[in-house]
C-alpha positions in Angstrom: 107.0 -105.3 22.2 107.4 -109.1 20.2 105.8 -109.7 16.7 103.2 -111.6 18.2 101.9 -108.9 20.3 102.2 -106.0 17.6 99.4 -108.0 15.7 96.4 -107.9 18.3 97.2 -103.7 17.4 94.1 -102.0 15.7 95.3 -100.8 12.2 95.4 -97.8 11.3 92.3 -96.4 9.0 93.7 -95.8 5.8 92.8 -92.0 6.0 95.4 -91.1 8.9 98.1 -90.8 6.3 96.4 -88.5 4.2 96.3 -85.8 6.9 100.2 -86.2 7.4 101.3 -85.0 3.8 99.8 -82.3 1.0 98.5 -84.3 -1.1 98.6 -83.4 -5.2 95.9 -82.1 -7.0 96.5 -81.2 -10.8 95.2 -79.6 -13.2 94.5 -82.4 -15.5 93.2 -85.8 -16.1 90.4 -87.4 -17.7 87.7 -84.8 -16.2 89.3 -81.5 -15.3 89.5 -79.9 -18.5 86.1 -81.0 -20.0 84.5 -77.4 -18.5 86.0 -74.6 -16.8 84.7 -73.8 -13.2 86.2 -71.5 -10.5 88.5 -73.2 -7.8 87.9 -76.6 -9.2 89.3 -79.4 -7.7 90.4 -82.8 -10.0 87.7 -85.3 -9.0 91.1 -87.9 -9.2 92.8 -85.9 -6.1 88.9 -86.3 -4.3 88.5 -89.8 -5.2 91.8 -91.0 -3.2 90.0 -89.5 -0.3 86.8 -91.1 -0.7 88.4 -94.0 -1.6 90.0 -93.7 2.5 87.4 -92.8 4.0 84.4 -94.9 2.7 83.5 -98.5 1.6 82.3 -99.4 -1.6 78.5 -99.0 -1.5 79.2 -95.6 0.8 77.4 -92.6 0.6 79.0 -89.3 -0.1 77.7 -85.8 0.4 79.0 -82.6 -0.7 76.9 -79.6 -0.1 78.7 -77.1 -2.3 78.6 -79.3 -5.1 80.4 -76.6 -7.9 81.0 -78.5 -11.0 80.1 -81.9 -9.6 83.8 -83.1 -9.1 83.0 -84.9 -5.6 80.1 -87.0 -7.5 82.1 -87.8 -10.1 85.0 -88.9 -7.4 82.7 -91.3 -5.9 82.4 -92.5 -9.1 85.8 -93.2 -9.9 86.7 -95.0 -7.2 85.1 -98.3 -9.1 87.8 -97.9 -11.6 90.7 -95.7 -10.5 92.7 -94.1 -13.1 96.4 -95.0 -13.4 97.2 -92.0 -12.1 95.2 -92.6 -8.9 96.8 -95.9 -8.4 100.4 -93.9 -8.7 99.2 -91.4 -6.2 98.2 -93.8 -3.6 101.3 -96.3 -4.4 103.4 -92.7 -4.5 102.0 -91.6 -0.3 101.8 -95.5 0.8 97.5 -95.2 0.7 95.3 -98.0 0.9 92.5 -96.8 -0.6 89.6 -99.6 -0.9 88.4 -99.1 -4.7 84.9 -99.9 -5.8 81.9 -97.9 -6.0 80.3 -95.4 -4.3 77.3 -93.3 -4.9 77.0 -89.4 -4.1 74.3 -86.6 -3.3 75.8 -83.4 -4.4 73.9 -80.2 -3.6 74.8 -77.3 -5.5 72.8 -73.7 -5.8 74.1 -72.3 -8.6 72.1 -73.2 -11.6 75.2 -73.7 -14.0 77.1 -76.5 -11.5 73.6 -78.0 -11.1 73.2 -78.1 -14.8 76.7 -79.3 -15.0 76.7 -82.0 -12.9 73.3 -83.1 -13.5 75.3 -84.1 -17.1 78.0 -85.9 -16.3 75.6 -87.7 -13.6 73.5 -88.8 -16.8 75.8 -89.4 -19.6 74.7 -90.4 -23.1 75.8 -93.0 -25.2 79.0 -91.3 -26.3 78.4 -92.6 -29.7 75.1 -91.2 -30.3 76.8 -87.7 -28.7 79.8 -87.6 -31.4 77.3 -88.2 -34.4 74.8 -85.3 -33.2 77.6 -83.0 -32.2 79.2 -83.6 -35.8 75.8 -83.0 -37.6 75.2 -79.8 -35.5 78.7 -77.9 -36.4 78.6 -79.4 -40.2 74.7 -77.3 -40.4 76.4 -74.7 -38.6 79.0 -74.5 -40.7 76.8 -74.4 -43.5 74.9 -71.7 -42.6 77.1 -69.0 -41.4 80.4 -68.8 -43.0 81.6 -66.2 -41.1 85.0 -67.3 -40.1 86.7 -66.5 -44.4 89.7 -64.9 -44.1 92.7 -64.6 -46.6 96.3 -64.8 -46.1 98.9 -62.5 -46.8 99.4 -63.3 -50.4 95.6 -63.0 -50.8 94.5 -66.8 -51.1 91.2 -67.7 -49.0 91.9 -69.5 -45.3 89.9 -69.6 -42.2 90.3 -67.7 -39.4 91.7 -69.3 -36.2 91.2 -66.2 -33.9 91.8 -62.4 -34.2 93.4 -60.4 -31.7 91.9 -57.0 -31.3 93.0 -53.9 -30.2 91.4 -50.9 -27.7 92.0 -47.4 -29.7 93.7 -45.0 -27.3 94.5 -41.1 -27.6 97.4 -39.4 -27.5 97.4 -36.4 -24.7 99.9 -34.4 -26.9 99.1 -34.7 -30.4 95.1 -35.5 -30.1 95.6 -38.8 -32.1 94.1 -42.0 -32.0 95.9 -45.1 -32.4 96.0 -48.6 -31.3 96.9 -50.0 -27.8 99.1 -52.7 -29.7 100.9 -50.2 -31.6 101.9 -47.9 -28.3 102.6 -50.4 -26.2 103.4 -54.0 -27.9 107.3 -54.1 -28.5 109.0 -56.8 -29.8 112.8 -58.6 -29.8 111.6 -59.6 -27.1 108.1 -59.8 -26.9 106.2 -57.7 -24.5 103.7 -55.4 -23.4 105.1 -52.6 -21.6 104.3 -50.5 -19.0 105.1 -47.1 -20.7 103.4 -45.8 -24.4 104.5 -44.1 -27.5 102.6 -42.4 -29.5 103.1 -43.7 -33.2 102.7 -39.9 -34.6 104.4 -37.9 -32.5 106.1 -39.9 -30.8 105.5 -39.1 -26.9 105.9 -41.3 -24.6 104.3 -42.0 -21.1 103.1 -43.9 -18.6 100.5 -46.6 -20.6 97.8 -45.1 -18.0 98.4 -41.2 -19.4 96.6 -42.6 -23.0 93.0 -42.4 -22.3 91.0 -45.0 -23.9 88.8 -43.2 -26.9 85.0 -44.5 -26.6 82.3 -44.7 -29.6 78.5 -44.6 -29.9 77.0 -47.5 -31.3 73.8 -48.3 -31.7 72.2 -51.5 -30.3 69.2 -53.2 -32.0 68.5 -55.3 -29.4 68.2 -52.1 -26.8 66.9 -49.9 -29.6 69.3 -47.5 -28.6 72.9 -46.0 -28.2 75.1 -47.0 -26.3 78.8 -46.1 -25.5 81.6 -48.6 -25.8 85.6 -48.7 -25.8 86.2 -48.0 -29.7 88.4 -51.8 -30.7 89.2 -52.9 -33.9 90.9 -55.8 -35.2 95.2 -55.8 -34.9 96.4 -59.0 -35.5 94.8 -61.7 -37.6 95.9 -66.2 -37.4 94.7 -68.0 -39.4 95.0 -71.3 -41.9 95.3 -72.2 -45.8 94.6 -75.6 -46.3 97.3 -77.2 -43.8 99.4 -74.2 -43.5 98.8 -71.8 -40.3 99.7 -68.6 -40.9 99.6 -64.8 -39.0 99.3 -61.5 -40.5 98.7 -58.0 -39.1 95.1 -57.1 -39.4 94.5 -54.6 -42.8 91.7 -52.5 -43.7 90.0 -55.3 -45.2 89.8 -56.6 -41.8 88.0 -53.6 -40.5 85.8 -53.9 -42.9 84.5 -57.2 -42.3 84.5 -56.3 -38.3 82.3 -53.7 -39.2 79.8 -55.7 -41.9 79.7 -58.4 -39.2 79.4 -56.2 -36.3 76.4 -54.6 -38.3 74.7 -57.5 -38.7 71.1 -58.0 -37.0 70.2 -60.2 -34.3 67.5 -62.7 -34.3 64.0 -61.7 -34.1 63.1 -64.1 -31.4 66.3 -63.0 -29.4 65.7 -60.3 -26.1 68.7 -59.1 -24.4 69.6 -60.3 -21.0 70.9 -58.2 -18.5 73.9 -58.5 -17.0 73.6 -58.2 -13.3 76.4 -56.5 -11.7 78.0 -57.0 -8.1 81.5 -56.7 -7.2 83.2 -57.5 -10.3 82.0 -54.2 -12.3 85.0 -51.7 -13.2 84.2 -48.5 -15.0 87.0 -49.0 -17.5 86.9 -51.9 -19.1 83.4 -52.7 -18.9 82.4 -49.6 -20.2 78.8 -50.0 -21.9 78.9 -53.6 -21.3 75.1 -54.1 -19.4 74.1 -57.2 -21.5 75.3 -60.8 -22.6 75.7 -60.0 -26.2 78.2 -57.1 -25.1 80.6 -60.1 -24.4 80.5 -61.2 -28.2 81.4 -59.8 -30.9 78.7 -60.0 -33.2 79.6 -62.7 -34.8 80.6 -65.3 -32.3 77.6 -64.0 -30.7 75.3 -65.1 -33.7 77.2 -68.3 -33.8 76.5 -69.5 -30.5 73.0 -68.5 -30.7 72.9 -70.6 -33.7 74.4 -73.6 -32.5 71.9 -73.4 -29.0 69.1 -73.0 -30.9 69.9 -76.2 -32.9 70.6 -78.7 -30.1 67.3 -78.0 -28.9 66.2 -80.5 -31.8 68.0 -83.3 -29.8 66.1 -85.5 -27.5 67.0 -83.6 -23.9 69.8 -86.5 -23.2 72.0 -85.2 -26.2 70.7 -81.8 -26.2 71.7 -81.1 -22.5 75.6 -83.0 -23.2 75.8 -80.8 -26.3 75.0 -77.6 -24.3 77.3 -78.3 -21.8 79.9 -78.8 -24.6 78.7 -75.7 -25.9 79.2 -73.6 -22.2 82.6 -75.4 -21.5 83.6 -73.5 -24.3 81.4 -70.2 -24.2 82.5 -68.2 -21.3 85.8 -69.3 -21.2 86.9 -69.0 -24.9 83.7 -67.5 -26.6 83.9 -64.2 -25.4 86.0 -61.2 -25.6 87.5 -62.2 -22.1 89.4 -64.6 -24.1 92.7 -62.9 -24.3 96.6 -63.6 -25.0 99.6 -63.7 -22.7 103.3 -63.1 -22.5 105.8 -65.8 -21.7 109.3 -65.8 -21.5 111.2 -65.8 -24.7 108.0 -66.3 -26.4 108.0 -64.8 -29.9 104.4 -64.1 -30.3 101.6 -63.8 -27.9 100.3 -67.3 -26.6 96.2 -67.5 -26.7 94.8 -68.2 -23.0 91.1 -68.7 -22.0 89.4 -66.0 -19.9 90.8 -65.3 -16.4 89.0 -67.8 -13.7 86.6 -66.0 -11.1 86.4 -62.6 -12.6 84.8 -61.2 -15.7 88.1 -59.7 -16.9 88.3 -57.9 -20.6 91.7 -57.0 -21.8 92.9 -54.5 -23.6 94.0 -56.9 -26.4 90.8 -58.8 -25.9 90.4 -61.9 -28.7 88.0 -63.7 -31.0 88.6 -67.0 -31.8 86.8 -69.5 -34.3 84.1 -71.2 -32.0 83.8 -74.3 -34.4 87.1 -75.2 -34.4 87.3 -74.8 -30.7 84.2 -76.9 -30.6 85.5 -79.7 -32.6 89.2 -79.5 -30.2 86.9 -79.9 -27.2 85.0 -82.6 -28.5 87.3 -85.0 -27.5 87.5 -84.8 -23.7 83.7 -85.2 -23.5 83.7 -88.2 -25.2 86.6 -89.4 -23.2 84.4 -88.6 -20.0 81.2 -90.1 -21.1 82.7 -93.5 -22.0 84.1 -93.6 -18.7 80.8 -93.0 -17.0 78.7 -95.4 -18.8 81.0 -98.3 -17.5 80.5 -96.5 -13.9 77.8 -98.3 -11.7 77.3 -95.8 -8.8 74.8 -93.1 -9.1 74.8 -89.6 -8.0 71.9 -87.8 -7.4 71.9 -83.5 -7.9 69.6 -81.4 -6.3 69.9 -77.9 -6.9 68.9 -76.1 -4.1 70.7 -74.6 -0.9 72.1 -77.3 1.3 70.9 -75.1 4.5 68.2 -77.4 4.2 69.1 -81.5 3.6 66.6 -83.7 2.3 68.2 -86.3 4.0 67.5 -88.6 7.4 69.4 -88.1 10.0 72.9 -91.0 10.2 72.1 -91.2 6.4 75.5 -90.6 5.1 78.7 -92.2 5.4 81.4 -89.2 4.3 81.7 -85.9 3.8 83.4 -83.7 1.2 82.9 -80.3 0.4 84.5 -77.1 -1.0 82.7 -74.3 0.3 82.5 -70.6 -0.6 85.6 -69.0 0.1 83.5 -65.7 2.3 84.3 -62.8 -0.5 86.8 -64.7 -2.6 84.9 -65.4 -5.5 81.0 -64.3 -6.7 79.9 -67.7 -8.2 76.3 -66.4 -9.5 78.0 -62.8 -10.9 80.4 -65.1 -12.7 78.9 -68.3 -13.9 76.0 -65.3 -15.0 77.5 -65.4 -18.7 76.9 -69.2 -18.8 73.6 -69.2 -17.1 72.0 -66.7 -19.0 72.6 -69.1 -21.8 70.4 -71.3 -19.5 67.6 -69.4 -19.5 67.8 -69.3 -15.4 70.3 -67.8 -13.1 71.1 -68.4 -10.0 69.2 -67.2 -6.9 71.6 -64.9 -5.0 69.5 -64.6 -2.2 70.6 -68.5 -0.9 73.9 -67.4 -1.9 76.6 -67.9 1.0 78.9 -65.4 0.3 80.4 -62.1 1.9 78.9 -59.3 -0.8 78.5 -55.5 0.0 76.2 -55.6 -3.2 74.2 -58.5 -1.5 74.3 -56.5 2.2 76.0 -60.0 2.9 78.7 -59.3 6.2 80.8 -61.9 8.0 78.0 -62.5 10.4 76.0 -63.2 7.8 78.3 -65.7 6.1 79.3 -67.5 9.3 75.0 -67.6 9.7 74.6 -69.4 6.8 77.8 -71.5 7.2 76.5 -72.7 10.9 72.9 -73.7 8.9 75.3 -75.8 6.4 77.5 -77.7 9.1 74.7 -78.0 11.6 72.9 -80.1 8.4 76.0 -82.5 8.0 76.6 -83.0 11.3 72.5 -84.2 11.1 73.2 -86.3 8.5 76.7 -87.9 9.4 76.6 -91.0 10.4 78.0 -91.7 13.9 82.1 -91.8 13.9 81.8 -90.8 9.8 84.0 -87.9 8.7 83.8 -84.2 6.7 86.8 -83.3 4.9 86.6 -79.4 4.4 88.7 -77.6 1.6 89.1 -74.0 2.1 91.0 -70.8 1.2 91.1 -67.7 2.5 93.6 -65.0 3.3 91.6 -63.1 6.4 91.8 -64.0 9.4 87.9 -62.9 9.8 86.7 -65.4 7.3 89.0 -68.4 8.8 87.4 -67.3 12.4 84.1 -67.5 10.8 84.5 -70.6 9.1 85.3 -72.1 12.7 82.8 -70.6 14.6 80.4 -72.2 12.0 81.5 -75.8 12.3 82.5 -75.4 15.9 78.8 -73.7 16.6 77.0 -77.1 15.0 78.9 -79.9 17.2 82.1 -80.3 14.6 85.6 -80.4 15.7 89.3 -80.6 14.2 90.7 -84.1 14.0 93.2 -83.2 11.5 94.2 -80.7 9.0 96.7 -80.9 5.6 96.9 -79.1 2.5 95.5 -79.8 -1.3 98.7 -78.6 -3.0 97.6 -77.4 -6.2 100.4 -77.9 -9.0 99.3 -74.7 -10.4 97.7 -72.1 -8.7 94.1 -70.3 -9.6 94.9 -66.8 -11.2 93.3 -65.0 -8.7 95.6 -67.2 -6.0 98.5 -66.0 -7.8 97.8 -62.4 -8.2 95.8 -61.8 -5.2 97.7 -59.4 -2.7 98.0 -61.8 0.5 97.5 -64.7 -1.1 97.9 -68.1 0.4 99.7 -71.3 -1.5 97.6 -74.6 -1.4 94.2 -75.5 -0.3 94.0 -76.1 3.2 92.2 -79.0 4.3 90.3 -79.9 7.5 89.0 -83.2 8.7 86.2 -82.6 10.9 84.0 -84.9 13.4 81.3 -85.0 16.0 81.9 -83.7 19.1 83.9 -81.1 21.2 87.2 -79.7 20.2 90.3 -78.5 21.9 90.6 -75.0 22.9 94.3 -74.2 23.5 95.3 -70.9 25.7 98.6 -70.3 23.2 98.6 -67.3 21.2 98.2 -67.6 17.9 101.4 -65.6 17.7 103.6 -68.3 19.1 102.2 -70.5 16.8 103.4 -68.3 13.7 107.0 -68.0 15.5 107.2 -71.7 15.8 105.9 -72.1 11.7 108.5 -69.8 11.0 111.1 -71.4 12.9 110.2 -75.2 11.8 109.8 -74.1 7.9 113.4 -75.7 7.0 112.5 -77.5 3.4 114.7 -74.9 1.5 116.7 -72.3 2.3 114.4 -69.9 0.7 111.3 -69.7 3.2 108.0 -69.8 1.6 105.4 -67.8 3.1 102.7 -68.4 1.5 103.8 -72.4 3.1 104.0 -71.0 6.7 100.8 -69.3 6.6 99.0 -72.3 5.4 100.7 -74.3 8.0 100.3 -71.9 10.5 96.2 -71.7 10.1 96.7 -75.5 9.9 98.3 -75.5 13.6 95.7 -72.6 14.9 92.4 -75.1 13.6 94.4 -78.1 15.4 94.1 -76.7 18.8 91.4 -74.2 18.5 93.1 -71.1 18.5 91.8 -67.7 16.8 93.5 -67.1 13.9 94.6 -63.4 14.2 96.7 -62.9 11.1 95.3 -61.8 7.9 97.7 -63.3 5.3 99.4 -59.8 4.0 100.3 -59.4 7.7 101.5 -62.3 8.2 103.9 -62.2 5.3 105.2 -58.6 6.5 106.0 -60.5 10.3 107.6 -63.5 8.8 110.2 -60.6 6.3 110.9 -59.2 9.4 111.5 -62.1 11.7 113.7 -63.1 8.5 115.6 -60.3 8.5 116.4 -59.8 12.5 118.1 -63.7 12.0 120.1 -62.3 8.7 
């Protein structure tokens, strides 16, 4: 074929070439890290998709809204960030910038809230001057954080990491977690404990945990907790930072501020628990302020209380500054981690998706932490006032769209990942901040707490896709993120898009430069995002067994010489969506077939 005839071609829509590579999507960048939010996605990764899919002027929907990353995506795309010009220059994209406006649905009342923010930013000037004059009267008021170094001259304390008290089986002895099982040169925490008096030694699991009755104000009553107390304390003198082990002046201020009294005006809020309750280390724990210690509890409260004197523009941006920092660093799920030649622990935030407390659980200084986060929100905020599109939050299920029918132009949605992650249990400790949680009867989920059962999820899945393809414009496009490591919940997933008139066009992979921590940990876990492209109409529905497809995976999967499978499986439900296969690996067993296909060609 000549020149000449090549041009009379049709081009190729600038999407096609997203669906041929696994695209980046880091952990970073100018909105991620304003506020924590399980299996977020960066809105910069979202927008290079909107950007490919849409015009400027487009509509985009996402009916599992989460943190409000898609809204904020269509926004972007009037001024793309350098790094989304890189990304697209980097995969050969032709994204069409300008903007676009967004209707993000989202149940949970802490997304809604959220997003509902960032969708209505204040003057970012008028934000840094309140939030300043809030922590200053704070600061003012509750002095809590005094501290003094080793050589006894006053600092501030930075955090404290604390210790669970354990017993020994053989002498009857008490003693700290930290000192049984923290070794140093190098730094770690080991598997097996010695007992500081007597010196035995066993398994860290043989050392029951020693519990304590303390008596609650707020419950007017006793309750039973694990007995902690303070073991290591960081902190600063003027400029200098320093870190000290925790003395018995120490204690005593954990137990004079531990002692202190709640607010009058304050009731306790339950905690309501579903799957991610464990007997041990939330022992006692049946209310918010069980998350605190006292004092970052009364902190908080403070702080809360006072943005409410804000007009509700500032006072909603300074809450939401307030929660990207509660739950995550606020709490005793704050904890510290191990690295590799590290010579003392490195502070972390709270595990994502689950309400985890550690055995070396830590408090950190709330108003510094404040005044470190203050940054990205202001950041974010002047980038949204120069923003043009609009995005319009409705909290409520998106079984039901508001919506005409051919209203909408795109598509892009993260759903619930079946049993993956509880959003309500989890974003609970944020919520109840809120004053409103989130109604877990709309909740699409898999829950034995909820009496929630595949059939059940797929259900309420079919209501959701059977209301975009309402809404979807004739020849527009959904692009579907999901992640699951059951075969079950992948089925169910297809039945539901399949069941409401959507097919497979094309499939990839959001490859995630870092993985969630439950993605990394999980037993069967799978690497990446995958990603589906779905349209109206019939798909194919290929007689192969799903089988062959794994063997051929398996076989293709040359990139290194080391075979990833975690890749193949990804690839392999990729393949089985493609042609309309039932996926009938869950990922654990797919992983013990691939070792063994491995080792029969070794």
């Amino acid at each position: 074929m000549n020149k000449r005839n090549k041009a009379y071609l049709p081009e190729e829509p600038p999407w096609v070439k997203l669906y041929s590579m696994n695209l980046p999507s880091t952990r970073g960048g100018l909105f991620y890290n304003t506020f924590a939010y399980p299996t977020k996605i960066s809105p910069e990764a979202i927008a290079v998709y909107i950007a490919s899919h849409t015009k400027p002027g487009d509509t985009v929907l996402d009916t599992f809204g989460g943190s409000g990353s898609t809204g904020i995506a269509a926004l972007m795309c009037e001024h793309p960030t350098e790094s989304m010009k890189a990304l697209a220059e980097k995969y050969d994209i032709q994204p069409e910038w300008g903007a676009r406006n967004a209707i993000v649905y989202e149940l949970g009342k802490y997304g809604a809230f959220a997003s509902q923010v960032m969708a209505n930013p204040p003057d970012q000037k008028l934000f840094t001057e309140a939030v300043n004059k809030l922590l200053k009267a704070t600061e003012g008021e509750l002095p809590l954080y005094n501290t003094k170094d080793a050589a006894g001259n006053q600092g501030v304390i930075r955090h404290i990491v604390y210790s669970d008290m354990v017993l020994c089986p053989r002498c009857d002895k008490e003693f700290t977690y930290y000192a049984g099982m923290v070794r140093y040169a190098p730094l770690r925490v080991d598997g097996d404990g010695i007992c500081p008096h007597c010196g035995h030694k066993s398994k860290a699991s043989d050392f029951p945990y020693v519990t304590e009755e303390v008596y609650d104000d707020l419950l007017k009553g006793s309750i039973t907790l694990r007995k902690r107390v303070p073991a290591r304390v960081y902190g600063q003198t003027g400029r200098e930072k320093w870190v000290r082990a925790a003395n018995e002046e120490d204690v005593a201020q954990f137990k004079t501020t531990e002692a202190l009294s709640f607010p009058r005006e304050y009731r306790a809020q339950e905690i309501v628990w579903g799957e991610l309750h464990r007997a041990g280390y939330h022992t006692g724990i049946s209310h918010l302020h069980h998350f605190y210690t006292k004092r970052n509890f009364l902190i908080m409260y403070s702080l809360w209380k006072k943005a409410g004197a804000f007009d509700p523009q500032l006072r909603d941006a300074i809450r939401l500054l307030l929660l990207s920092y509660n739950a995550s660093h606020a709490t005793l799920m704050t904890r510290v981690v191990v690295k590799k030649n590290s010579k003392d622990f490195v502070l972390t935030s709270a595990q994502s998706g689950v309400l985890y407390v550690s055995s070396l659980p830590v408090e950190k200084n709330i108003l510094t932490g404040i005044k470190r986060k203050l940054k990205s929100f202001e950041d974010a905020f002047i980038y949204l006032n120069r923003c043009s599109g609009h995005i319009d939050v409705i909290n409520k299920s998106s079984q039901h769209l508001a919506q005409p029918d051919k209203s909408v132009d795109y598509v892009f949605a993260d759903p619930p990942f079946g049993d993956f992650i509880p959003y309500a249990e989890v974003n609970q400790i944020n919520e109840l901040w809120l004053g409103e949680t989130t109604n877990r009867t709309d909740e699409i989920i898999i829950s034995q707490s909820q009496k929630k059962d595949v059939s059940r999820y797929q259900k309420m899945m079919t209501d959701v896709f059977c209301e975009i393809k309402r809404v979807l414009k004739d020849n527009a496009y959904a692009t579907i993120v999901f992640h699951a490591s059951k075969a079950a919940i992948w089925n169910a997933l297809c039945a539901a898009y399949s069941d409401a008139g959507l097919s497979v066009t094309a499939t990839s992979s959001l490859d995630k430069q870092q993985a969630s921590f439950k993605q990394v940990v999980s037993e069967g876990s799978v690497q990446g995002d995958p990603l589906i492209l779905l349209s109206k109409g019939v798909g194919v529905h290929s007689s192969v067994h799903s089988q062959t497809i794994l063997d051929e995976v398996i076989k293709d999967d040359n990139s290194d010489t080391t075979k990833n499978e975690r890749r193949i499986y990804a690839n392999y439900i990729g393949k089985c969506l493609n042609l309309g296969i039932t996926v009938d690996f869950d990922a654990k067993t797919a992983y013990d077939y691939i070792a063994r296909k491995m080792e029969a060609v070794e």
